[in-house]
C-alpha positions, 0 to 999 in steps of 0.5 A, spaced: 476 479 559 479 485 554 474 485 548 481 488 544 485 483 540 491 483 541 495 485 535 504 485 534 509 487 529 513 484 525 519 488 524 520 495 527 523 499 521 520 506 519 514 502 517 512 498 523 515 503 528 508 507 526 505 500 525 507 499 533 506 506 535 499 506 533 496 500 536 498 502 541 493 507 541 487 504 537 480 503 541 479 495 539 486 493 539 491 492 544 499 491 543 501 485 545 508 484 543 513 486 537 519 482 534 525 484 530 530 480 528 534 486 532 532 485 539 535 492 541 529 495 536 525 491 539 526 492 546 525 500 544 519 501 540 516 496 546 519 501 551 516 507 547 509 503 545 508 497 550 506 490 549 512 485 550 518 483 546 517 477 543 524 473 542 521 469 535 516 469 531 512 463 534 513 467 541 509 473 537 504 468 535 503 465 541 501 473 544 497 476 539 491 475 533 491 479 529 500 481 526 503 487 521 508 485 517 513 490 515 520 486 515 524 487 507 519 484 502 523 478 500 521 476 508 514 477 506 511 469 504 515 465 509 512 469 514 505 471 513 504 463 510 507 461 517 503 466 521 496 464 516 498 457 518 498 458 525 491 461 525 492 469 525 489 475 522 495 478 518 497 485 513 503 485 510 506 492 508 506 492 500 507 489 495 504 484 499 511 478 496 517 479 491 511 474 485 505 474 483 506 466 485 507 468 492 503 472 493 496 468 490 499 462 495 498 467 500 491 469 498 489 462 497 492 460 505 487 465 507 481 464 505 482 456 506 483 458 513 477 463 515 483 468 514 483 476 513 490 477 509 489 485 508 496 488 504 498 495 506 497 499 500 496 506 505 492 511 499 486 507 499 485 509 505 486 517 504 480 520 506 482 524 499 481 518 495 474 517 499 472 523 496 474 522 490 471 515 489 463 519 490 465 523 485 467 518 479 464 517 474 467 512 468 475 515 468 477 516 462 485 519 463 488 519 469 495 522 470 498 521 476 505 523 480 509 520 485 515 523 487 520 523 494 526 524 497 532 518 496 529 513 502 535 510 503 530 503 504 527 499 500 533 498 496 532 491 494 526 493 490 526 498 485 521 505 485 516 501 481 515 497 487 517 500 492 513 507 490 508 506 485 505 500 486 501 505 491 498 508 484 498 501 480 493 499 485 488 506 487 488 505 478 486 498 478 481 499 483 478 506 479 477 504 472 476 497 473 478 494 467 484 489 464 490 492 462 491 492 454 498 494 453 503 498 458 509 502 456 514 503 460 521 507 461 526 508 468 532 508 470 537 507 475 540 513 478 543 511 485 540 504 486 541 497 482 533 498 481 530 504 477 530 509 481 525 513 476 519 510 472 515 514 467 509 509 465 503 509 461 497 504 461 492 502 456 485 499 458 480 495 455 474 500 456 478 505 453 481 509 459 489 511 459 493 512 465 499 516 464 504 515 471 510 518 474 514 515 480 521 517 483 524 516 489 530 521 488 527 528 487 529 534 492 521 534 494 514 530 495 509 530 491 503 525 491 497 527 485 491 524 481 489 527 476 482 524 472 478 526 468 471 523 466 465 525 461 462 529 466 468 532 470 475 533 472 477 532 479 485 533 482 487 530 488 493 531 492 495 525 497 498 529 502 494 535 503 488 531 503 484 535 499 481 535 492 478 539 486 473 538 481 470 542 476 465 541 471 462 544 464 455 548 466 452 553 461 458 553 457 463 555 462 467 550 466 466 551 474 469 549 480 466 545 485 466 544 492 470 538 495 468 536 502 474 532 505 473 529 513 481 529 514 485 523 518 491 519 519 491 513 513 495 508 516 490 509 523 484 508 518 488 502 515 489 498 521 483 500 525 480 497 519 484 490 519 482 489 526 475 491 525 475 486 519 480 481 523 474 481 530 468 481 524 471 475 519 470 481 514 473 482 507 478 487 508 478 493 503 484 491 501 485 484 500 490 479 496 487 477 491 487 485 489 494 486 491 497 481 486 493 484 481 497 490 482 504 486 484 503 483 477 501 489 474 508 492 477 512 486 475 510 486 467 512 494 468 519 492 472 521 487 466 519 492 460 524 497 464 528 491 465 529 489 457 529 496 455 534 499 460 542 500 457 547 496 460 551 499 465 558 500 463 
């Protein structure tokens, strides 16, 4: 008997074409079967991957453990609660539903059911940010960029939720403390949701966190830059590397960062499996995706009410 489990993919989009292609190269899983409303797709990434072509979704569940989600968003609570209730291991790309209310029911399925629900929020596993995560020391101000080329996908959401609830999460995680007060601005270029947001946050303990996002710039760019009582650290997602310097003897140095490169969404799913095999918490899970989903939601309705109405 194979000690692999037997993963699937629901939705061979750009996103789960990855997840799929990956699978089909873990060391303790194996791809068992892909389903896409599309069976044209379907039949291509197994073509390209392995596993077989489920013909819905309770084929899938029946060929596999442990199951990627990465259909549109609005999908995302009828098919995980239907995957939870069937008794499988589940991550489901982010934002893990389109409401906080969702997106707890899910969490709770879950962990009623011995369940792991692990959410695609990617960055947490840049080794960058494994990096930068032994170097904090109680943050201060962060400012954060996240800028990409117009997608042409994830339309039915805005870049708030499309993009920087990466950031939303990575922040809620590092500073550890609740949001006082939010002060956000975006607007819409090509799209019927903001395409650019600019944000800034206040927390409890004092720290602030200034956050840029746009999904039609001409480049990419992915930074963090936090500064802390003893240091200040800059991280660029993309290069996976990292800066940090220091005040010594009057003078501020630069120090040296030490970062073990690989691919994040590897790391993502080779953790999900080994949370799914071990019953483990995953890193993250969905009680911490819907605190960002809920933090993204506050910021969404703020640009909402602020936004000019469109002739």
């Amino acid at each position: 008997m194979s000690t692999k489990l037997r993963a699937g993919v629901v939705g061979v989009g750009s996103m789960g074409w990855n997840h799929a292609r990956i699978y089909g190269e873990l060391d303790n899983a194996e791809l068992a079967a892909i389903y896409d409303p599309n069976p044209a797709a379907a039949e291509k990434a197994v073509r390209k991957f392995g596993g077989t072509v489920a013909i819905s979704l309770d084929d899938l569940m029946a060929r596999c453990d442990a199951v990627s989600v990465a259909a549109p968003t609005a999908l995302h609570h009828e098919i995980v609660m239907a995957l939870l209730a069937a008794g499988r291991h589940v991550l489901v790309e982010k934002p893990i539903a389109e409401t906080p209310g969702q997106a707890a029911e899910m969490a709770d399925l879950a962990r009623a059911r011995g369940l792991v629900l692990q959410v695609g929020h990617i960055e947490r596993f840049n080794p960058a940010l494994d990096a930068l995560e032994q170097l904090l020391n109680r943050p201060r101000f962060l400012e954060v960029t996240r800028l990409s080329p117009y997608p042409g996908r994830s339309l039915d959401i805005g870049v708030v939720l499309d993009v920087m609830i990466h950031d939303l999460d990575i922040i809620l995680h590092l500073v550890k403390s609740p949001v006082t007060s939010i002060d956000a601005v975006g607007v819409a270029v090509l799209s019927k949701g903001e395409d650019i947001a600019s944000v800034r946050l206040h927390f409890a303990n004092g720290c602030v966190a200034n956050i840029t996002a746009s999904r039609i710039s001409m480049k990419k760019m992915r930074e963090i830059r936090l500064f802390q009582e003893d240091a200040y650290l800059s991280l660029n997602y993309q290069k996976q590397s990292a800066k940090m310097f220091r005040l010594k003897d009057g003078k501020i140095v630069r120090e040296r960062v030490t970062i073990d490169k690989g691919e994040p969404l590897q790391r993502e799913l080779h953790h999900f499996i080994d949370c799914a095999r071990a019953g483990a918490q995953p890193r993250v899970g969905g009680d911490e995706a819907a605190a960002a989903l809920e933090l993204a939601v506050r910021i969404t309705r703020q640009i909402a009410e602020r936004a000019p109405q469109r002739a």
